[in-house]
VEXPA-668314 format. One record per residue (C-alpha): residue number from 1; x, y, z. Coordinates in steps of 0.2 Angstrom, whole numbers. Layout:
N
resi;c1;c2;c3
NUM;X;Y;Z
...
END
This chain:
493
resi;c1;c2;c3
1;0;0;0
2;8;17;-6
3;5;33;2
4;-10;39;-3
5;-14;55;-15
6;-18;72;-13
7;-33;75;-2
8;-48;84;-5
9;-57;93;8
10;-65;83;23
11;-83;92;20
12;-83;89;2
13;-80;68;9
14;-94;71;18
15;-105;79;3
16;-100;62;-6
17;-108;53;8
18;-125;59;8
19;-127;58;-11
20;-133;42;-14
21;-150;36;-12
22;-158;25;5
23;-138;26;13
24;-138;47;20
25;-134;35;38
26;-117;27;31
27;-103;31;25
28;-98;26;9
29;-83;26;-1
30;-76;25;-19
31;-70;13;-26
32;-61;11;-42
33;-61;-6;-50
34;-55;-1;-69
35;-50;16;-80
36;-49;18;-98
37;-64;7;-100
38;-75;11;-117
39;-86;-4;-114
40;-93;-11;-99
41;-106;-23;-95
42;-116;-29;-79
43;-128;-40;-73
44;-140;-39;-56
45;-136;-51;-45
46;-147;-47;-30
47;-160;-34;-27
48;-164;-19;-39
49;-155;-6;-47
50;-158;11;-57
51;-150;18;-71
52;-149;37;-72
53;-138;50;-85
54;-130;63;-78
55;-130;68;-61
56;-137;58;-48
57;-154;69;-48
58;-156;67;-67
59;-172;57;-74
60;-172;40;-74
61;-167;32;-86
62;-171;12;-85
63;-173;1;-68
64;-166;-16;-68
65;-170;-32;-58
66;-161;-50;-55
67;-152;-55;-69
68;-156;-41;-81
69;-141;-36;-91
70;-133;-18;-90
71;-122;-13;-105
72;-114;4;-109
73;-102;9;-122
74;-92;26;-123
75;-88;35;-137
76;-80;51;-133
77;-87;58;-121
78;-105;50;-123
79;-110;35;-115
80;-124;26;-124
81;-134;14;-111
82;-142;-5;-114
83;-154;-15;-103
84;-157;-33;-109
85;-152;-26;-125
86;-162;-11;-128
87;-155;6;-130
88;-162;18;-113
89;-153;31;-115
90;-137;41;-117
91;-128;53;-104
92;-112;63;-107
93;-106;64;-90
94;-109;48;-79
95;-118;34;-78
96;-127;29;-63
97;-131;11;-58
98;-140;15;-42
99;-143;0;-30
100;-164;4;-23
101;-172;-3;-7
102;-169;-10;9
103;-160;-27;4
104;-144;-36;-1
105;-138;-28;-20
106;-126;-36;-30
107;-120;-35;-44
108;-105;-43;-56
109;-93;-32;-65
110;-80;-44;-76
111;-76;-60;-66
112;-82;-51;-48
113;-98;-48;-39
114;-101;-29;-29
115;-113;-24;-16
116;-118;-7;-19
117;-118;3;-34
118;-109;6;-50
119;-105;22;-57
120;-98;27;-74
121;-87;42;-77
122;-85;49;-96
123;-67;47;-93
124;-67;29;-92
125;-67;28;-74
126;-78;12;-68
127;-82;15;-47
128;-89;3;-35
129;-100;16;-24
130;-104;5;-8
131;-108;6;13
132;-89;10;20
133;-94;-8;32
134;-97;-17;15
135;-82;-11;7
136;-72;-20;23
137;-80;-39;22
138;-70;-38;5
139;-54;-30;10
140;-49;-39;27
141;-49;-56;22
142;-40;-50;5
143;-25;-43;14
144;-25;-57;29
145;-32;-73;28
146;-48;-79;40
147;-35;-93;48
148;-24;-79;56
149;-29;-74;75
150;-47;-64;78
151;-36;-52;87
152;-22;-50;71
153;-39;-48;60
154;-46;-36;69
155;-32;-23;70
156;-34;-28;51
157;-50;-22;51
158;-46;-7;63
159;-33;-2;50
160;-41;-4;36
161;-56;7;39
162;-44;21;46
163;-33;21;30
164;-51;22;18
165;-58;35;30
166;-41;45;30
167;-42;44;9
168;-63;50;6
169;-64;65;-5
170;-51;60;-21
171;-57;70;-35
172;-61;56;-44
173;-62;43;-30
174;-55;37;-14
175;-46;22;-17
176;-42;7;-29
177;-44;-11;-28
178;-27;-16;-27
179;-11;-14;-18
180;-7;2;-23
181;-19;5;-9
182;-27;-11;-1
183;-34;-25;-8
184;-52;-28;-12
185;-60;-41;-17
186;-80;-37;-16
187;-94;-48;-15
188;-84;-64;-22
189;-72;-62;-8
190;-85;-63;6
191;-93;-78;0
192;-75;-88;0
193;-71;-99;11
194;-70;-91;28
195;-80;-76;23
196;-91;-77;37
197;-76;-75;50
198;-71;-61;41
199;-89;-54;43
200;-90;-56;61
201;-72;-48;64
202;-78;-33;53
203;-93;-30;63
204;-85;-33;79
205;-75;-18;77
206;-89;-9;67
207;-85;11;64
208;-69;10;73
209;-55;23;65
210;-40;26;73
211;-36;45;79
212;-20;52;86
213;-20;68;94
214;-39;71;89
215;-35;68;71
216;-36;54;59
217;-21;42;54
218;-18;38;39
219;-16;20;46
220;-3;14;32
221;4;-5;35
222;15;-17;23
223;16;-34;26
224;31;-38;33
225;45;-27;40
226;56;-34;43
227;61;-35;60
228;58;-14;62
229;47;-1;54
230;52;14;46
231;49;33;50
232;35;39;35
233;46;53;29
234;62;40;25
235;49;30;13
236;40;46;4
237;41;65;4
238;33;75;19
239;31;79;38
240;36;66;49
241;19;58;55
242;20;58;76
243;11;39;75
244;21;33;60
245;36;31;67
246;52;17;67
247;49;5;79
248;55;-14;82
249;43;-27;73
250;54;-44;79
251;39;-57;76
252;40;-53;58
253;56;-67;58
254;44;-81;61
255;36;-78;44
256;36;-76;27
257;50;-62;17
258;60;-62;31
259;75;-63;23
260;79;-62;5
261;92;-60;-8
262;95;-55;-27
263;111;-56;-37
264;114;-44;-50
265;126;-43;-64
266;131;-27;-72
267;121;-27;-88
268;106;-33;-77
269;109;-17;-66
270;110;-6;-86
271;92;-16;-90
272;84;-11;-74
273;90;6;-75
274;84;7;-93
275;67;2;-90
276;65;13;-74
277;69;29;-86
278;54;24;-97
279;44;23;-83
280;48;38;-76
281;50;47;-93
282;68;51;-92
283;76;55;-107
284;92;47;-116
285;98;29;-115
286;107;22;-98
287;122;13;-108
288;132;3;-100
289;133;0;-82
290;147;10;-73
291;144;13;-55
292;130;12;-40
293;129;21;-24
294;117;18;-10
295;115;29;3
296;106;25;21
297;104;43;25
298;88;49;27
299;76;64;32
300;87;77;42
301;104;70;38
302;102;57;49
303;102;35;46
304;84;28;43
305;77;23;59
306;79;3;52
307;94;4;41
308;84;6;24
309;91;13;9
310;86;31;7
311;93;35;-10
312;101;26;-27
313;111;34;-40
314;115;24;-53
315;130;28;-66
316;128;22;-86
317;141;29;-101
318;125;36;-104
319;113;44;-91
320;114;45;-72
321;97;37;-65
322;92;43;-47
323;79;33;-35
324;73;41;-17
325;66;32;-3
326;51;20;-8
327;56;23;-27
328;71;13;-25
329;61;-5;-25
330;54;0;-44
331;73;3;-50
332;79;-12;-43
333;65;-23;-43
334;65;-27;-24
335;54;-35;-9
336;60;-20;2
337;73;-8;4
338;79;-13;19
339;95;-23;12
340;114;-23;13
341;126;-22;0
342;138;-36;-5
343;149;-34;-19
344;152;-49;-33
345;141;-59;-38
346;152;-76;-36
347;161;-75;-20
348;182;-75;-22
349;191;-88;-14
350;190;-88;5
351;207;-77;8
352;219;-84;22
353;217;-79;40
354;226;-61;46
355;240;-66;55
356;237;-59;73
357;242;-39;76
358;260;-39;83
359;261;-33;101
360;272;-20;104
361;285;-20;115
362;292;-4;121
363;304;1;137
364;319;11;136
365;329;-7;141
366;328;-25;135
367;331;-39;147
368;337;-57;143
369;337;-74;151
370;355;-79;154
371;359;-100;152
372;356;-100;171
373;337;-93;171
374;342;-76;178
375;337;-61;171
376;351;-50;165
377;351;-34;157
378;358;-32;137
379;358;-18;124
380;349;-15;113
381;362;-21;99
382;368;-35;108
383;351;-44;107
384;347;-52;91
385;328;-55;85
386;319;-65;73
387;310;-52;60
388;293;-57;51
389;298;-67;38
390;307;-78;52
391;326;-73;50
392;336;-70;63
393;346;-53;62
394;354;-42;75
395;341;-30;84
396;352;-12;79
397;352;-18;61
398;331;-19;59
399;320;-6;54
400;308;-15;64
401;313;-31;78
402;301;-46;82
403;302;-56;97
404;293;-74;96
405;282;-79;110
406;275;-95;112
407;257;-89;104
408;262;-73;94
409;276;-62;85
410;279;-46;94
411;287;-29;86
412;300;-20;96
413;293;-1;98
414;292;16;109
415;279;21;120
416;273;32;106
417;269;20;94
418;261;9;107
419;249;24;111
420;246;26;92
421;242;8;88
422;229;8;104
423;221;25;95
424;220;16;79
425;212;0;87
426;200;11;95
427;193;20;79
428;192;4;69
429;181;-3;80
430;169;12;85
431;152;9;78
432;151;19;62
433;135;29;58
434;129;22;42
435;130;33;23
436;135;28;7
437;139;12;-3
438;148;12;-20
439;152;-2;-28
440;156;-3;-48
441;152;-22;-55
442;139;-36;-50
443;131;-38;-34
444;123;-46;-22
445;108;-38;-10
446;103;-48;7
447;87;-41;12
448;73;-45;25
449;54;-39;26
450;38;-36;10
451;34;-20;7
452;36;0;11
453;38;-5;32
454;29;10;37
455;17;8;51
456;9;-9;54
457;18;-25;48
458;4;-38;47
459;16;-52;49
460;22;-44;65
461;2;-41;69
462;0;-59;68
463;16;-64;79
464;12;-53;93
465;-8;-59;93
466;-1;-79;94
467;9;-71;110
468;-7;-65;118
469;-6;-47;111
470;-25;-39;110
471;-29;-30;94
472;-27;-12;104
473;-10;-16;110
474;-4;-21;90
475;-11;-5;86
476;-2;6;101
477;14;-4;95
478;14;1;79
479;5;18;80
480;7;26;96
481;21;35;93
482;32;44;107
483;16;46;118
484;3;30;116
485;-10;40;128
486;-12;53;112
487;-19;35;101
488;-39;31;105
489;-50;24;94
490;-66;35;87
491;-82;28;79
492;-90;36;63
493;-106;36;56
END
């Protein structure tokens, strides 16, 4: 699920809601099933349906009833209707296919069914217009399936209806059907198999949306992030969100796209960039692969809160490609973004082992074991020393003196170098903050997690309801922020 686009204002949300005939009570919501569409055709499952041109308070323009058929062709901007066969009428700006009365409606729409109603745009546009409740029994069991703990489905539930409320009041609707924003599966997928659990969890959490700080949350979730979620301004453009913010997700390990990995060559790395330049409509032709940097640095200077990547530049003989943030999974084709780099793609041979760091010996005098045991003292050019390649030479004639202990080879040094050595030791094994990655032929990428890892993981949802976590406490985990008390649950109408 991506974030979502540009909002309209709440009242005109509202406005959309009281629109449609026999629901002023509920609130509906939007849903676009197709775009581009010239020809579209329908049949009445369940309950009856009218047909009207123009707005919604235009004449009508046919009724329909069980198993009638519902064509429309668009030519232009005209939209010729047929019921059963029979030209009814012609409208150029929408068609509505309003659901009437008190009971069940359905209706099919290519291999689906829909509750609700059907509306036609001149532009192609073909929206499911349905009960916000309704819209829920076809998303949930689409994006977790009804096996999963009640506790796991209803956060699901929770979640899903807060991200659909957050989006009402698009231009030309509020959200798609797929995972661009959340899967929904209509009608047909609350008749499969567990449909009815699914129904029952739904209603169990009926009108619930989540609210942080008095306002809405845009309640955004992936399905697995793998092992930590991500602050919303390292994976899009935009204010950093107070309840989406990085936080550790450790039961997403117990399940799938945990860990992953991908092996790129170089002219793979060319295609890929290739292609994401059509997509994006950048001119000119990649060439041949010459470099690619990563960086982990995100909003503010600073690492992203779970080691993602926050930016990709990739170098071609012929163009220089730049993915941010989320983007960075359509250039390389990835799971997540949450990976680390290893350079090659067939690993070299396994190198020996470093031979351990010499100790240094330092002291302004050397003593020596004389033939009785006892310690005596020596100068520095009467002592001879065995160098690192094993010869034995006199101490004044090396650059640089061994000894040989029993376990390691030791250097002859001053005070100075010791102190040196110790600094050096010290900065090669402080933590260092993570920035950029460059490497400049085939690679490997290990990575863990599904998804953009901003706010809930529903793998990690899942885990922590098999460990006894309630639905709230999933939802204060992974929404509530630096202050939990600001996250409570509203109810709409």
């Amino acid at each position: 699920m991506s974030l979502t686009r540009t909002k309209c204002l709440w009242a005109l949300a509202l406005l959309l809601a009281l629109l449609w005939p026999g629901q002023a009570q509920a609130t509906n919501i939007r849903v676009c099933l197709q775009t581009g569409v010239n020809s579209v055709e329908l049949k009445v499952v369940e309950g009856t349906y009218q047909i009207k041109g123009g707005s919604l308070s235009a004449s009508l323009l046919a009724e329909a009833d069980e198993g009638d058929l519902i064509r429309t062709v668009r030519n232009g901007a005209i939209i010729t209707v047929y019921v059963n066969g029979k030209q009814v009428g012609t409208s150029n700006v929408n068609v509505s296919v309003l659901a009437t009365g008190s009971g069940r409606n359905v209706i099919s729409y290519g291999n689906r069914q829909y509750r609700g109603s059907i509306s036609l745009l001149s532009n192609g546009y073909v929206l499911n217009v349905l009960d916000m409740e309704h819209y829920l029994y076809g998303v949930v069991g689409q994006e977790l399936t009804y096996s999963y703990p009640k506790e796991a489905l209803k956060a699901q539930a929770i979640v899903a209806r807060s991200y659909a409320y957050y989006n009402l009041g698009g231009t030309y609707y509020d959200v798609g059907r797929s995972t661009a924003d959340q899967v929904y599966g209509g009608f047909t997928a609350e008749k499969a198999a567990g449909g009815n659990v699914i129904v029952e969890v739904v209603d169990s959490t009926a009108h619930q949306v989540l609210h942080y700080n008095g306002k809405p949350v845009e309640a955004l979730y992936c399905s697995s992030a793998g092992g930590h979620t991500e602050n919303n301004e390292n994976v899009w453009s935009g204010a950093a969100q107070p309840y989406l913010r990085g936080v550790p997700s450790p039961y997403d390990a117990n399940y799938n796209y945990m860990n992953w990995q991908v092996d790129y060559s170089a002219s793979k790395l060319a295609e890929l960039a290739n292609a994401y330049m059509k997509r994006i409509k950048q001119d000119g032709s990649f060439g041949s692969f010459v470099s690619l940097e990563i960086s982990y640095i995100g909003a503010g200077g600073q690492a992203t809160a779970s080691g993602r990547a926050a930016k990709v530049t990739m170098v071609g003989t012929g163009a220089t490609v730049v993915a941010e943030n989320d983007n960075i999974r359509s250039l390389l084709g990835l799971k997540s973004t949450l990976f680390s780099v290893k350079e090659g793609l067939v690993q070299p041979p396994q190198e020996p082992e470093p031979a351990p760091k010499p100790a240094v010996v330092t002291g302004e005098e050397v003593y020596v074991l004389n033939g009785s045991g006892n310690k005596v003292q020596r100068k520095w050019a009467d002592v001879f020393a065995v160098d690192s390649s094993g010869v034995t030479q006199q101490l004044g004639d090396l650059a640089a003196a061994h000894v040989r202990s029993a376990e390691t080879v030791g250097r002859f040094g001053t005070a100075e170098e010791a102190a040196t050595d110790s600094s050096s030791d010290k900065k090669q094994n402080a933590v260092q903050t993570p920035g950029t990655v460059t490497v400049t032929g085939g690679l490997t990428l290990i990575g863990n997690g599904y998804g953009h890892g901003v706010g809930l993981s529903q793998f990690g949802a899942v885990g922590m309801a098999k460990n006894g976590s309630t639905a709230w406490e999933i939802l204060q985990h992974y929404y509530g922020g630096d202050d939990k008390s600001k996250l409570e649950l509203k109810k709409i109408s």
